[in-house]
C-alpha positions in Angstrom: 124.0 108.9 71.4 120.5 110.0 70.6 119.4 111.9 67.3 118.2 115.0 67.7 115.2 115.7 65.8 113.7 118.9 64.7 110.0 118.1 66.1 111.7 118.0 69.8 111.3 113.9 69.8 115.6 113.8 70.1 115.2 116.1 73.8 111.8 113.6 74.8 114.2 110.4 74.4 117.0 112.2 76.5 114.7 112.5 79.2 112.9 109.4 79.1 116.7 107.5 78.5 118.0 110.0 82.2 115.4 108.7 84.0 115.5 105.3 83.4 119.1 105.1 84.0 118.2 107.0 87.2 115.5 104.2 88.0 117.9 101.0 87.0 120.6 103.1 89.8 117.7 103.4 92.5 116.5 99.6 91.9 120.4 98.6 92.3 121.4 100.6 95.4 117.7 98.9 96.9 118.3 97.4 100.2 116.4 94.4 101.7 114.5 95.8 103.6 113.7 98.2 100.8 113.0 95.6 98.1 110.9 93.5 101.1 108.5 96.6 101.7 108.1 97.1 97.7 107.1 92.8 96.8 105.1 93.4 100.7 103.2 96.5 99.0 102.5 94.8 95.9 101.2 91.5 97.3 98.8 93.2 99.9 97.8 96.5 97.3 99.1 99.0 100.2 102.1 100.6 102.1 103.6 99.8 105.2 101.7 102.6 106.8 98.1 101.6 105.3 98.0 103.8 102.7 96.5 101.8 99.2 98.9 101.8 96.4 97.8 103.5 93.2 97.2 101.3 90.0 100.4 103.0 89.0 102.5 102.6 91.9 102.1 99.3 91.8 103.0 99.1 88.2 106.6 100.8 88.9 106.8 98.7 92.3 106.3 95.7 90.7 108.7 96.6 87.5 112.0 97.3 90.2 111.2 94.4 92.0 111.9 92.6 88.5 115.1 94.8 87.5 115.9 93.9 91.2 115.6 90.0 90.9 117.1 89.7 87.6 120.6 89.8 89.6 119.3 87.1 92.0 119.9 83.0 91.0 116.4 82.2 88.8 114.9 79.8 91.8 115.6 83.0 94.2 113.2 84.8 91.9 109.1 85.8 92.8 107.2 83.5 90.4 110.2 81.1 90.3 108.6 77.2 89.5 110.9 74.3 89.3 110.4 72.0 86.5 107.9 69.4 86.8 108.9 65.4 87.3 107.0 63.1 85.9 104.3 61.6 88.3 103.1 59.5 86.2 106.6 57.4 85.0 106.8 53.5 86.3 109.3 52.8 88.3 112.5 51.2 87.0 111.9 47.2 86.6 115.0 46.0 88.4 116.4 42.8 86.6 115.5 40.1 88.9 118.0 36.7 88.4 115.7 33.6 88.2 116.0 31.2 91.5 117.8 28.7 89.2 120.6 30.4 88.5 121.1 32.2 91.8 120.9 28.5 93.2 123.2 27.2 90.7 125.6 30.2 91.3 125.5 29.5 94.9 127.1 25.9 95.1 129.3 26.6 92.6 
């Protein structure tokens, strides 16, 4: 539970703790199509009815697509990058048997 503080600061945390937990409940109960229209509206800067999102719209759009994905697999995730593979490694030298020995192994 939160302190209570004479200055008013205890009733300030209350509220701001109420509404996240009601955020984190909206950005659970998100459906597809719900969560597609937010990433959609972040990525072009406007709604699905043309309308431009404001600087801070698109801050809160972009933080419940995160709470959102942070239930999805980490490669299922915007931004996701798989780790790099070396490019630049040789190939595995195969051990090649010298023709006298595969010749002597054959008639024996």
């Amino acid at each position: 539970m939160i302190a209570s503080h004479s200055d008013g600061s205890g009733l300030n945390l209350r509220l701001l703790w109420v509404l996240f937990m009601d955020f984190l409940k909206l950005v659970e109960s998100l459906t597809s199509e719900a969560y597609d229209a937010l990433k959609r509206g972040v990525e072009l800067g406007k709604w699905p009815d043309g309308r431009k999102l404001t600087s801070e719209q698109k801050q809160i759009c972009m933080q419940a697509i995160m709470l959102h994905e942070q239930r999805k697999p980490s490669e299922d995730r915007s931004g996701f990058m798989p780790k790099k593979k070396n490019c630049f490694k040789p190939p595995r030298q195969q051990k090649i048997e010298p023709p006298s020995q595969v010749i002597a192994s054959d008639n024996a």
